[in-house]
N, C-alpha and C positions, 0 to 999 in steps of 0.2 A: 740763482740757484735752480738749479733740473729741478728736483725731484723732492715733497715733502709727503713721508709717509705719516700717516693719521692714524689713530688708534683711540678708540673709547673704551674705558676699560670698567669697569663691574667686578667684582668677586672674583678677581685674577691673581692674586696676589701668590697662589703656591705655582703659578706658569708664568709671571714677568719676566724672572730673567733667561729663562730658555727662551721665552719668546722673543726679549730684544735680541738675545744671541744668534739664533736663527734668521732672522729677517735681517740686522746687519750685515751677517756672511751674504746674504742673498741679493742685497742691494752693492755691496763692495763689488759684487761681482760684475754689475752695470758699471758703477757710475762713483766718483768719490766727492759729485757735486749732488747732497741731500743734505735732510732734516730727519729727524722722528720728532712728530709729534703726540704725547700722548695726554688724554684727558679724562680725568678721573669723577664718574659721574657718584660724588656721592656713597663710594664704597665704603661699606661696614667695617671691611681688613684691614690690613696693613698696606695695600697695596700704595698708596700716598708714597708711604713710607721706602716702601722698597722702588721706584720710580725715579726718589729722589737721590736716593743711591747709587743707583744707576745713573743720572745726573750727572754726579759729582766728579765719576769717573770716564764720562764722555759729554765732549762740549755741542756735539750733535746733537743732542736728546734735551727737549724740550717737556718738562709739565706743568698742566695747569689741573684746576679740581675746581667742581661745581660744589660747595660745601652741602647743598645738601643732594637727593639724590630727584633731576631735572628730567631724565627719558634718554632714550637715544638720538632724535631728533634733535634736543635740544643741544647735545654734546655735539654731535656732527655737524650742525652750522657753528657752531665755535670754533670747531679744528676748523673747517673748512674756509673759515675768514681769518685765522690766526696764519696758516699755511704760505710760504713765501714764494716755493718752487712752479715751475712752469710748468707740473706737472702731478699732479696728488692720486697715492696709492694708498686706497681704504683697507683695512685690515681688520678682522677681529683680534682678540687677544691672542684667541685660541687659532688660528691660522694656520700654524707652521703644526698644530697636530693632526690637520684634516686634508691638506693640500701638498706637495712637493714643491716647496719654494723656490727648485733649479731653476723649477719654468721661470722665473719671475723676468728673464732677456726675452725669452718666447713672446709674454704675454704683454710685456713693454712694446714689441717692437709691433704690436696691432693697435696701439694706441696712433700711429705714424700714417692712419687711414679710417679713424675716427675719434670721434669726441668726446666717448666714454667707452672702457671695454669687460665687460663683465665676465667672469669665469664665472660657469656652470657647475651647479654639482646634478642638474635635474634633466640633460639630453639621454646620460645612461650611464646608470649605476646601479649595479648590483648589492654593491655594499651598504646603500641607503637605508634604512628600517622604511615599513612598507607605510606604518600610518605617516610622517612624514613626505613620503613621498604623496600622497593622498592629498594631505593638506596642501602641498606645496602645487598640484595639478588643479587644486579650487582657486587658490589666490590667483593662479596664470590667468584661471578662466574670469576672476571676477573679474581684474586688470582690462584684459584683451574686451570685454563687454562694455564695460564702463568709462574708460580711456583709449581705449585701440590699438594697446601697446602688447604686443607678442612679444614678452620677455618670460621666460622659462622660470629662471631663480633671482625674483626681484630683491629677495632680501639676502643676496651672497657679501660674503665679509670678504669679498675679495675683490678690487675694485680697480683701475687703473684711469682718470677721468681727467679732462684737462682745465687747468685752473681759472682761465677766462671764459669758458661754458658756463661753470659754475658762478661765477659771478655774474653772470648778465642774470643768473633765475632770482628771483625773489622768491626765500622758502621760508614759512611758518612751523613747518612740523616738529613735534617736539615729541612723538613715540615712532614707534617701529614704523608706519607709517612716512617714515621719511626716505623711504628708500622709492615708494612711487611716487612722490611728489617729484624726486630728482629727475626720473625718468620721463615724467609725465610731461615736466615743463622742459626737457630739452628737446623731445617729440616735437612740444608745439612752436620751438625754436627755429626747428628743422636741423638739429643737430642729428649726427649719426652714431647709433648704439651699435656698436657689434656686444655679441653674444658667446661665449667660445667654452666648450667644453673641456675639463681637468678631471681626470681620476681624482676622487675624493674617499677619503679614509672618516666614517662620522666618530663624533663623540660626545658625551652627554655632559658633560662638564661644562658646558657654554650656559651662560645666562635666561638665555632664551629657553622658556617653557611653553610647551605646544598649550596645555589646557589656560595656563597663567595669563599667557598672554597673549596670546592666536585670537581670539574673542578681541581682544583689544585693538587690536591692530585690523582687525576687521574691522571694528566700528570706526574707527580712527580714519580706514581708507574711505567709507564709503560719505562719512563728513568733508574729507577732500574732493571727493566728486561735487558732494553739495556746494561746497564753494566755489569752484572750478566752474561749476554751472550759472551762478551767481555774476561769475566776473569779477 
């Protein structure tokens, strides 16, 4: 199998099925060698529910549920070992409402000169709200101090990464946090990041709360350092 796309899903349940409909159109248009895999951290809704339905009526689509609710960290080393394809594409829920998923051949085919490829939404965009953009220019700086890593938008839900990288890292993380530990430990691999910017459309509907959990994930990275330092 090419390609297994990943999904953690949260409080998504009124955008599942536009969302599988959308990112299938968008993967058909690569490749008719994939997966979806989606994995339900613990959600309140129905979301379980409407997954499974979705299931039922494509043999592609894969779910699994953490019964109770485990982090994002935790959900994404699951997909990320569960994933069978030569090739895994992270996705938020909300994806196809902040991004143009045409790109998704464009942004495939930069995978073909590196080992992980991150769509930006933080080189330039106007449409971003400005205190997000703020926070998101402290975490580059904390990053870049603390690791060495010049990545722009560490925590982009949009991710294209190759499946034997991934497996050579050994990852712990279990909150938001896990998106520089991936980073961190394929730097020290000597893997190659590319970085590549996308017009991005925001929206507040997503999971992610800047006051909720921005604090968290700070403290979350800066314990990764500690341990990192550790050995």
């Amino acid at each position: 199998m090419k390609f297994s796309i990943i999904i953690p899903v949260y409080g998504s349940e009124k955008i599942l099925r536009e969302s599988y409909g959308e990112i299938s159109k968008a993967i058909k248009g690569v490749t008719k060698s994939y997966e979806i895999l989606f994995r339900v951290d613990g959600s309140p809704d129905n979301s379980l529910e409407v997954l499974k339905a979705i299931a039922e009526q494509d043999e592609r689509v894969k779910v699994s549920v953490n019964e109770v609710n485990r982090g994002l960290g935790y959900t994404l080393r699951k997909l990320f070992k569960d994933a069978q394809g030569k090739y895994l594409i992270y996705f938020d829920a909300d994806a196809f409402l902040c991004f143009d998923l045409s790109f998704l051949p464009t942004i495939i085919k930069r995978i073909e000169e590196a080992d992980a490829v991150i769509v930006s939404r933080y080189f330039y965009n106007p449409l971003l709200p400005f205190h997000r953009w703020v926070a998101s220019e402290v975490y580059h700086v904390l990053n870049k101090l603390l690791f060495s890593i010049d990545i722009r938008d560490i925590g982009s839900g949009f991710v294209v990464l190759r499946k034997d990288a991934l497996d050579s890292l050994q990852l712990k993380s279990d909150g938001f946090d896990i998106h520089a530990e991936v980073y961190v430990k394929m730097a020290e691999k000597g893997y190659k990041i590319l970085e590549v910017p996308l017009a991005y459309k925001h929206w507040d509907g997503g999971s992610f709360r800047l006051l909720r959990h921005g604090p968290k994930a700070l403290i979350s990275t800066l314990k990764l350092w500690r341990d990192i330092k550790k050995g």
